[in-house]
C-alpha positions as CSV (number, residue, x, y, z in Angstrom):
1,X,108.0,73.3,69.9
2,X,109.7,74.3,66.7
3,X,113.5,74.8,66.4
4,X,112.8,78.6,65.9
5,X,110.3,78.8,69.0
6,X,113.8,77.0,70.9
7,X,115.9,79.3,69.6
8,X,114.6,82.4,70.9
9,X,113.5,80.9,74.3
10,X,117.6,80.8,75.0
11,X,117.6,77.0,75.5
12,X,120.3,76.7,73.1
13,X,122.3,79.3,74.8
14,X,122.2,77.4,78.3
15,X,122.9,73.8,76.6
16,X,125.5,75.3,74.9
17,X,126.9,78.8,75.5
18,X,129.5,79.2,72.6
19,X,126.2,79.0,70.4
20,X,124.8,82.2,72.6
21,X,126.7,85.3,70.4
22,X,126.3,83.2,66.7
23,X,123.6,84.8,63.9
24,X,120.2,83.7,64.5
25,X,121.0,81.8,61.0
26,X,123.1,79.7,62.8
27,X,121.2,78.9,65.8
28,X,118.7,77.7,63.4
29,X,121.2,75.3,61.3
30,X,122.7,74.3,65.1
31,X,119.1,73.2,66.0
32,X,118.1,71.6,62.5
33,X,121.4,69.2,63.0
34,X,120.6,68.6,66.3
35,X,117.3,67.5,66.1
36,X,117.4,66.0,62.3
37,X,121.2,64.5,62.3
38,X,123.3,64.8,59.5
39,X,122.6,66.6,56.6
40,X,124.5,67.9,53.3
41,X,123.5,72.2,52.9
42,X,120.8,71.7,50.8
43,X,118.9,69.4,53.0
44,X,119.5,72.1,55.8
45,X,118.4,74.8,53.4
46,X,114.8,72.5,52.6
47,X,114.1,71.6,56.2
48,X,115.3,75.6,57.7
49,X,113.6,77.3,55.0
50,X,117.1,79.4,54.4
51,X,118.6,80.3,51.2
52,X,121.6,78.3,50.4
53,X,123.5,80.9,50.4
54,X,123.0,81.9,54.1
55,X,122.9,78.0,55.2
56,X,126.6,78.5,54.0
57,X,127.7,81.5,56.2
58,X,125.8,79.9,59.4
59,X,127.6,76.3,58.8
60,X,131.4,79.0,58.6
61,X,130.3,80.5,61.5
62,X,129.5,76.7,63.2
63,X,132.6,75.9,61.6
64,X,134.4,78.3,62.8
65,X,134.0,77.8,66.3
66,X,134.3,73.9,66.0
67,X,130.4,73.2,66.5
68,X,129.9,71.5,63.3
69,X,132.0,68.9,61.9
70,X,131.7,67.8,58.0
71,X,132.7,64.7,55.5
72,X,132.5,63.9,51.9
73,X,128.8,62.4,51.1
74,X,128.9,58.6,50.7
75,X,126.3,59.2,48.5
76,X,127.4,62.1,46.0
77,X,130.8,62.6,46.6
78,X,130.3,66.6,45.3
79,X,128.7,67.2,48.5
80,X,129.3,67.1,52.2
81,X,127.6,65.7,55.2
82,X,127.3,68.0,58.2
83,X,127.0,67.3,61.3
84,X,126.9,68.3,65.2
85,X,130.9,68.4,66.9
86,X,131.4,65.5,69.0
């Protein structure tokens, strides 16, 4: 089952209901993190299939409600690392 098939089945919403009234964008970032890990915007924008631009607003909205945590990238230091909210 694919992250999009979860997201409308309302599994997300009973796991966790602060997710329940977010976009549709950002269940689908919630459930790419969950099941891939951490990931900087434009590897969430490759694996979702969302513009970058939309990957941004969902991860404000995540943000927002202290779903989604981020860090500087190890890696590329221009970029951040997102993750799920311990």
């Amino acid at each position: 089952m694919s992250a999009t098939d979860q997201e409308t089945d309302g599994s997300t919403e009973q796991r966790d209901p602060a997710v329940g009234d977010l976009p549709p964008s950002a269940k689908l970032v919630y459930k790419v993190l969950e099941y891939e890990g951490a990931m900087t915007q434009e590897g969430i924008a490759e694996e979702s299939r969302l513009c970058p631009r939309t990957v941004r607003y969902a991860l404000g909205k995540l943000e927002d409600r202290e779903l989604v945590s981020s860090r500087v990238s190890l890696e590329d230091a221009r970029q951040s690392v997102y993750r799920l909210a311990d």
